[in-house]
N, CA, C and O atoms as a GROMACS GRO file, in nm:
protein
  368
    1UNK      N    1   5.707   3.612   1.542
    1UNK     CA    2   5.565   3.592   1.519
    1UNK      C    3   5.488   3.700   1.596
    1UNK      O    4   5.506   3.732   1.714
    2UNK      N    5   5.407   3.748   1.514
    2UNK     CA    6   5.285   3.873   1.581
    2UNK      C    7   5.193   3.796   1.663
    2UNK      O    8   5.146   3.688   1.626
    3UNK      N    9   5.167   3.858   1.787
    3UNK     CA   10   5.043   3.740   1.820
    3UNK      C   11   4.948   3.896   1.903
    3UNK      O   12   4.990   4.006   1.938
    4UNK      N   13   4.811   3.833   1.907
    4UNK     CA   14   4.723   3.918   1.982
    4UNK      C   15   4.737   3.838   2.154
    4UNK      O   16   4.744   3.718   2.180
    5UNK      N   17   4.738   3.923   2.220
    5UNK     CA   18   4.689   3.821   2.362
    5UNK      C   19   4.542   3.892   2.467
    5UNK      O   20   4.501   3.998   2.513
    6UNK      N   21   4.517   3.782   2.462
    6UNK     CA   22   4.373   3.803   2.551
    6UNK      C   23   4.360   3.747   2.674
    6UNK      O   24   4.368   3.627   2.701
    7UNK      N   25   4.332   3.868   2.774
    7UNK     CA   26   4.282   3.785   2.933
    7UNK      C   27   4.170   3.780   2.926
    7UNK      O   28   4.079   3.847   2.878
    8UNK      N   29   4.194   3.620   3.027
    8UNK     CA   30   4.039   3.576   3.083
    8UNK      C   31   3.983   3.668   3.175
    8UNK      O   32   4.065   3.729   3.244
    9UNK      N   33   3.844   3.697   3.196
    9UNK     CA   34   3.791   3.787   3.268
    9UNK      C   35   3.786   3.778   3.422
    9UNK      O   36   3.774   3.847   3.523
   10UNK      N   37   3.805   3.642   3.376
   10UNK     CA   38   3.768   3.547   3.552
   10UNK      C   39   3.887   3.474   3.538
   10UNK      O   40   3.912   3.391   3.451
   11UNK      N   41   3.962   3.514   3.639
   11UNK     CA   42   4.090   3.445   3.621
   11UNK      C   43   4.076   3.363   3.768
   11UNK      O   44   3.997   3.400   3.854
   12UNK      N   45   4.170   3.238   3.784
   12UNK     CA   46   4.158   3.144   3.872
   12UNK      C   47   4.161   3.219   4.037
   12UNK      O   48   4.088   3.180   4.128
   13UNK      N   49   4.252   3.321   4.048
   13UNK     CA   50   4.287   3.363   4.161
   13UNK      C   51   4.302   3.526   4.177
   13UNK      O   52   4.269   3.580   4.071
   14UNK      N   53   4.337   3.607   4.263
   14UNK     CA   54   4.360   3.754   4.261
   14UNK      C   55   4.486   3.770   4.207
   14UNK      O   56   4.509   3.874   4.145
   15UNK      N   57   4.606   3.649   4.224
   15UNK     CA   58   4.691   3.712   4.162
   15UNK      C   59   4.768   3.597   4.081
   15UNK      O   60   4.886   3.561   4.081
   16UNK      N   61   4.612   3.536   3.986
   16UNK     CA   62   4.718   3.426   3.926
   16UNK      C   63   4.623   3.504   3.763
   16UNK      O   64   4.511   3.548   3.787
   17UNK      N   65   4.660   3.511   3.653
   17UNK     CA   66   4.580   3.540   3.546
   17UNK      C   67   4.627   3.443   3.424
   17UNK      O   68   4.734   3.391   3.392
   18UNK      N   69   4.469   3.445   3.363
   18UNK     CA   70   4.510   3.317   3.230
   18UNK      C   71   4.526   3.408   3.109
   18UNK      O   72   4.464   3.513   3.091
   19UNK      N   73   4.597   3.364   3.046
   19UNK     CA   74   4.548   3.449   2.871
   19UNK      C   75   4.583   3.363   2.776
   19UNK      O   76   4.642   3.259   2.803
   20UNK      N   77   4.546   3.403   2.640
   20UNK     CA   78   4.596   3.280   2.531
   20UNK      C   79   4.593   3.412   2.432
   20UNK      O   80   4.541   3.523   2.421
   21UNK      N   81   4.698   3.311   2.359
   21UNK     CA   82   4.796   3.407   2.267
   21UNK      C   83   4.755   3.320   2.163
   21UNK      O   84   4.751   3.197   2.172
   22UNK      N   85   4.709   3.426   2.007
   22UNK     CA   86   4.671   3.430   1.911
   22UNK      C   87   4.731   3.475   1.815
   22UNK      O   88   4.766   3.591   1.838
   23UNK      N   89   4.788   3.408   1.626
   23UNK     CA   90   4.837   3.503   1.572
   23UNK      C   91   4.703   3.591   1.528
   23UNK      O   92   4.583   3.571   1.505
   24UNK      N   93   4.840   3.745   1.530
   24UNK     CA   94   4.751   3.865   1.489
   24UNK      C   95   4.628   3.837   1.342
   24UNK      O   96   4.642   3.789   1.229
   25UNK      N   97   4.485   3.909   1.436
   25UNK     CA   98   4.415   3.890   1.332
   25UNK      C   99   4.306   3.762   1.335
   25UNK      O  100   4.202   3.745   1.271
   26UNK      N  101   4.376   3.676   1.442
   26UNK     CA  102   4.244   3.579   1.502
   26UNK      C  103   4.133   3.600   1.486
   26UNK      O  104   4.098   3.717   1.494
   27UNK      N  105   4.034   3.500   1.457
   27UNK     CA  106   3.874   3.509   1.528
   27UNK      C  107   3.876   3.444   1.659
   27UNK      O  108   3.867   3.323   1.637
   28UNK      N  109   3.884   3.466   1.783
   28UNK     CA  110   3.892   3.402   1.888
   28UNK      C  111   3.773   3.328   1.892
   28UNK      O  112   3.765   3.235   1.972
   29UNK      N  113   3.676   3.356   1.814
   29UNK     CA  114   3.533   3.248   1.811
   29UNK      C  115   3.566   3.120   1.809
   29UNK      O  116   3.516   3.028   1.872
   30UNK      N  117   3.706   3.120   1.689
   30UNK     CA  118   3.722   2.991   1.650
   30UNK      C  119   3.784   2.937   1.727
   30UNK      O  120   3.843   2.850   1.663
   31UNK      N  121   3.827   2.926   1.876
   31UNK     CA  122   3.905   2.860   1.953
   31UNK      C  123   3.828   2.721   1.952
   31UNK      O  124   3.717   2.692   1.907
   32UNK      N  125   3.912   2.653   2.009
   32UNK     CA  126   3.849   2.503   2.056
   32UNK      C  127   3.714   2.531   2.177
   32UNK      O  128   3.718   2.626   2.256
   33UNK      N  129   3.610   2.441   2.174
   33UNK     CA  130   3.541   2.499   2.267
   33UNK      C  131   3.565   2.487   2.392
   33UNK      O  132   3.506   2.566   2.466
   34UNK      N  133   3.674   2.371   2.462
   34UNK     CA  134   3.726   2.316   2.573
   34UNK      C  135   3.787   2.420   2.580
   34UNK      O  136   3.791   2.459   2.697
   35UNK      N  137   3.852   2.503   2.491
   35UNK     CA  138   3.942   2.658   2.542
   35UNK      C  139   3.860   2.748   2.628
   35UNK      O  140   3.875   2.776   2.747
   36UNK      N  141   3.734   2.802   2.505
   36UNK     CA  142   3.667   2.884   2.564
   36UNK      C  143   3.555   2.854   2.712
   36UNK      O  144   3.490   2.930   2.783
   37UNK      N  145   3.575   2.720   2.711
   37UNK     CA  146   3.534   2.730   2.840
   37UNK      C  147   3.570   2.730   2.977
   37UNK      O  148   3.505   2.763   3.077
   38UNK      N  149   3.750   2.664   2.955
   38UNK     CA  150   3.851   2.719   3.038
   38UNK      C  151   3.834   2.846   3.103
   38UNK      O  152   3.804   2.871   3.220
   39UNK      N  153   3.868   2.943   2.980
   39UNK     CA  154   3.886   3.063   2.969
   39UNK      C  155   3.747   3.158   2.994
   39UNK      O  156   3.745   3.208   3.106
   40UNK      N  157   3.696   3.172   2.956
   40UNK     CA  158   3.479   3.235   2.945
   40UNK      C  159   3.574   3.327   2.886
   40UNK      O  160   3.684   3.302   2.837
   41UNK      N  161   3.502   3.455   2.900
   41UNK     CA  162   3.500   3.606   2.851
   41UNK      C  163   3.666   3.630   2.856
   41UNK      O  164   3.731   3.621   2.959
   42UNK      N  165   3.700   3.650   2.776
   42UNK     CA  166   3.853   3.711   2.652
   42UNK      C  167   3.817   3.821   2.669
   42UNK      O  168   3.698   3.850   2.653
   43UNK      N  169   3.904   3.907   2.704
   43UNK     CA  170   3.933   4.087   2.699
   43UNK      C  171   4.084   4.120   2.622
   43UNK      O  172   4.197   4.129   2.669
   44UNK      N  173   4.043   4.133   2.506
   44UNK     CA  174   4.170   4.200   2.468
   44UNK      C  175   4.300   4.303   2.522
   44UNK      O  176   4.291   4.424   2.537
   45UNK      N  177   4.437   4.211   2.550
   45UNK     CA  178   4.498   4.326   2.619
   45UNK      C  179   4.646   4.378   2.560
   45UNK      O  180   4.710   4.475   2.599
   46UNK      N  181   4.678   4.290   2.460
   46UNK     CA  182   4.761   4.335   2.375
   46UNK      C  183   4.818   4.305   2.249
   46UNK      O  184   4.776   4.198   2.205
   47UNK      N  185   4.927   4.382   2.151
   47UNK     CA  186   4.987   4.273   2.061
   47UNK      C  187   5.155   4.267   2.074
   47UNK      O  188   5.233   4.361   2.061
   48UNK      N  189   5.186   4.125   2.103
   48UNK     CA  190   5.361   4.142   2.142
   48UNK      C  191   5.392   4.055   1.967
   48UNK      O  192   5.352   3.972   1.886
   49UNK      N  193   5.455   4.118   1.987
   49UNK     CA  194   5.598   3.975   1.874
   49UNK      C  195   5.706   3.914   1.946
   49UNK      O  196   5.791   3.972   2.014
   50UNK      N  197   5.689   3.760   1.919
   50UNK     CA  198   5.780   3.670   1.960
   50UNK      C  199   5.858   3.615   1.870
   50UNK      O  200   5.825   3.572   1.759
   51UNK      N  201   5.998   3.617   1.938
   51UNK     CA  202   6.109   3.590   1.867
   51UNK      C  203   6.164   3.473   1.957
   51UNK      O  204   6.153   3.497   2.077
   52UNK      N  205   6.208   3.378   1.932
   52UNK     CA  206   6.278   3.238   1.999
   52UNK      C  207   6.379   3.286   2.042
   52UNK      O  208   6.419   3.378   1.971
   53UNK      N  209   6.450   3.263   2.144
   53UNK     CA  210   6.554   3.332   2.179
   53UNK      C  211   6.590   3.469   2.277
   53UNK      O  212   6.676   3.510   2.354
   54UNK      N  213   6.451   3.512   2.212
   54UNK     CA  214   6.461   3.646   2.273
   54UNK      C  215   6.340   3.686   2.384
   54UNK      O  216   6.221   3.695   2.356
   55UNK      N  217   6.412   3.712   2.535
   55UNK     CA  218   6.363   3.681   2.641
   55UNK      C  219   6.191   3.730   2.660
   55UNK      O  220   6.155   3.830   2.597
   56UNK      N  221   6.107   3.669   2.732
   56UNK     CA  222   6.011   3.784   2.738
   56UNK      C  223   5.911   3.738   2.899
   56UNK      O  224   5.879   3.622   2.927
   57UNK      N  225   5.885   3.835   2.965
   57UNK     CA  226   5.811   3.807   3.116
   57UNK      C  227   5.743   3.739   3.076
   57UNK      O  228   5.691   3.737   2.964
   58UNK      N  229   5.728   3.652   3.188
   58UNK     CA  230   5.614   3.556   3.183
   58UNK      C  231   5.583   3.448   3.058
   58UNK      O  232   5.489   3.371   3.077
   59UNK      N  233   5.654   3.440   2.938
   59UNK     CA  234   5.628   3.374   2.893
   59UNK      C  235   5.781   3.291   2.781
   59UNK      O  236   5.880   3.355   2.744
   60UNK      N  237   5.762   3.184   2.759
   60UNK     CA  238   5.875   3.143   2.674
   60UNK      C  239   5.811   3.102   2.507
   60UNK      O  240   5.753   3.007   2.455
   61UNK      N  241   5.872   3.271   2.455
   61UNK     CA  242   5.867   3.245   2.295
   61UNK      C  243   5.836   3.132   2.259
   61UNK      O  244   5.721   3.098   2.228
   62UNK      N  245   5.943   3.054   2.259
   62UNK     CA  246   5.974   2.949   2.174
   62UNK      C  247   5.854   2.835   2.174
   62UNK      O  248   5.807   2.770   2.081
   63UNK      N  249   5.824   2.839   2.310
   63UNK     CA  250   5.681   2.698   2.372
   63UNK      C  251   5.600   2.798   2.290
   63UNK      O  252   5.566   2.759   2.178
   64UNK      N  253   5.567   2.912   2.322
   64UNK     CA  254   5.468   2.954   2.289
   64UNK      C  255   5.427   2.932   2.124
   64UNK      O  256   5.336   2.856   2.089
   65UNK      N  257   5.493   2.994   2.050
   65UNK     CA  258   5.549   2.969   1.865
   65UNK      C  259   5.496   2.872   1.849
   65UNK      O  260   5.406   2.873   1.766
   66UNK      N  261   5.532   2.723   1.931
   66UNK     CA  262   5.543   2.592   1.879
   66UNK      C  263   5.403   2.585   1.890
   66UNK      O  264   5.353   2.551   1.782
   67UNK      N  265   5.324   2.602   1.973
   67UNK     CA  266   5.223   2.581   2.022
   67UNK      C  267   5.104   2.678   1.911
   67UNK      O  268   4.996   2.643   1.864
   68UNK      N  269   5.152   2.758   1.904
   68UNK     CA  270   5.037   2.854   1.813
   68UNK      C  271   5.035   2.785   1.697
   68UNK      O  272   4.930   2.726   1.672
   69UNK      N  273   5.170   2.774   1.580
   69UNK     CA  274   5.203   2.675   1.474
   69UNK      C  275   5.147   2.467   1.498
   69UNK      O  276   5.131   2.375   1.418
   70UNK      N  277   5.136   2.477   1.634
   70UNK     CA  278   5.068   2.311   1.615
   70UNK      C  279   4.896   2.340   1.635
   70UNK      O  280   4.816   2.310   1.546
   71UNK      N  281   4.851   2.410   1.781
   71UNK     CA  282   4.714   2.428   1.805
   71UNK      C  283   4.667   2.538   1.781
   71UNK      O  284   4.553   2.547   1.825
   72UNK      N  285   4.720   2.673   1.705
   72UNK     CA  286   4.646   2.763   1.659
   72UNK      C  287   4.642   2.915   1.773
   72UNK      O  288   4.610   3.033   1.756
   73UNK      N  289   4.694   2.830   1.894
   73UNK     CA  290   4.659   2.925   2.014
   73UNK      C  291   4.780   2.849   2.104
   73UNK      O  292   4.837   2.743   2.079
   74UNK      N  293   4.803   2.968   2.248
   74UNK     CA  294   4.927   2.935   2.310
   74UNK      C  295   4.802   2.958   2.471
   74UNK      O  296   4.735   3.061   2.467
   75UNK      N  297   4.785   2.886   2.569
   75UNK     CA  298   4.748   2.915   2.665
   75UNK      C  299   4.855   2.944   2.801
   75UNK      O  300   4.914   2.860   2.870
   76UNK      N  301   4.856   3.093   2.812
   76UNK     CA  302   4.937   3.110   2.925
   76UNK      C  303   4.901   3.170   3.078
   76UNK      O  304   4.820   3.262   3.094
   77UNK      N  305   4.969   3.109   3.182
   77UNK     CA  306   4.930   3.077   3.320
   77UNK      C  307   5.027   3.244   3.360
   77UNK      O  308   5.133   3.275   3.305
   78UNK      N  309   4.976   3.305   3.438
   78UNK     CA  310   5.104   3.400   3.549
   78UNK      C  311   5.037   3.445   3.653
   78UNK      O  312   4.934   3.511   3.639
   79UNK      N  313   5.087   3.415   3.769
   79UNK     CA  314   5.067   3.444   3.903
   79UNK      C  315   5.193   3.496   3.967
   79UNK      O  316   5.306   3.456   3.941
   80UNK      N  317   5.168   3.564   4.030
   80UNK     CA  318   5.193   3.710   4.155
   80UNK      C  319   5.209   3.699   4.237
   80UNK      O  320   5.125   3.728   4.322
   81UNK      N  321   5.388   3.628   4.282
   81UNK     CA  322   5.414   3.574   4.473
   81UNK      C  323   5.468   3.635   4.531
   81UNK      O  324   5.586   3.601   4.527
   82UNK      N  325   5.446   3.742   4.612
   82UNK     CA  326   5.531   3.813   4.696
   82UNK      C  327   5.561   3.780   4.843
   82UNK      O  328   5.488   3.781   4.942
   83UNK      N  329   5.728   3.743   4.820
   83UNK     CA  330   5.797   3.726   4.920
   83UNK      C  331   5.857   3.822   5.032
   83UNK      O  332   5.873   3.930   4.976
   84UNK      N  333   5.894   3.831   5.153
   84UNK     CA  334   5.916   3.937   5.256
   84UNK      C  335   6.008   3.857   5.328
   84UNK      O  336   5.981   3.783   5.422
   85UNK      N  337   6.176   3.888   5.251
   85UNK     CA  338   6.245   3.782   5.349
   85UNK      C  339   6.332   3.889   5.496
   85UNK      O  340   6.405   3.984   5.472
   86UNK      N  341   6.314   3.863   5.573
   86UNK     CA  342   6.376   3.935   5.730
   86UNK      C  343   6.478   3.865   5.763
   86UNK      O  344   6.469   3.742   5.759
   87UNK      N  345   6.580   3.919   5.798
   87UNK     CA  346   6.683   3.859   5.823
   87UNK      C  347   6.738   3.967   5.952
   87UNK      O  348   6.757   4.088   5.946
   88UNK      N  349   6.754   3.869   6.072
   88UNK     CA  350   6.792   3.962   6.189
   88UNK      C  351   6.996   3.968   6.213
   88UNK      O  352   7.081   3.903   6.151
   89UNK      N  353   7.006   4.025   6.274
   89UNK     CA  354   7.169   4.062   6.281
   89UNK      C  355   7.211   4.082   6.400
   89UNK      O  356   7.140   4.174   6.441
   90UNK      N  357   7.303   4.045   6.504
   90UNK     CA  358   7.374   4.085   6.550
   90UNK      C  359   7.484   4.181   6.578
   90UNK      O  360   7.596   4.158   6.532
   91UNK      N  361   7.468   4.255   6.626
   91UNK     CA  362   7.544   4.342   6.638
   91UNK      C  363   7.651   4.387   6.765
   91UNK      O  364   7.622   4.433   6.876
   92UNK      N  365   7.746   4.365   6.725
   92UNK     CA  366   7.828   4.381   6.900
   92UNK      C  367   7.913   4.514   6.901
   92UNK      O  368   7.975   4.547   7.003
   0.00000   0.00000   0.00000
């Protein structure tokens, strides 16, 4: 499935971002309005194709597919945790 995806402008955090995934060719007008107000201002940022099965960052095809084919739109969450693990050693 072709889909457009759009970030929210105002996303919850510095390193958490929302977007919702559209098939290609959407009017994003027509979202639900409880979407667009989740979301406010949509910035277009890309177009992927999803295949079930076949892996992709941050998001799982398959939920996603199901979700566009039941509500028209896929709303997806990704945030940015960087870990710093130290590990001390002995040495004799």
């Amino acid at each position: 499935m072709d889909v457009d995806i759009y970030k929210a402008k105002n996303s919850p955090g510095p390193r958490e971002k929302l977007y919702v995934l559209v098939p290609v060719g959407s009017d994003i007008g027509n979202l639900p309005q409880e979407v667009k107000e989740q979301l406010g201002e949509l910035i277009f940022f890309k177009n992927l194709t999803l295949e079930p099965g076949k892996p992709r960052i941050a998001v799982d095809p398959a939920n996603a597919i199901q979700n566009i084919e039941n509500d028209g739109y896929h709303i997806q969450s990704t945030k940015v945790v960087i870990a710093i693990h130290t590990e001390s050693y002995d040495i004799e």
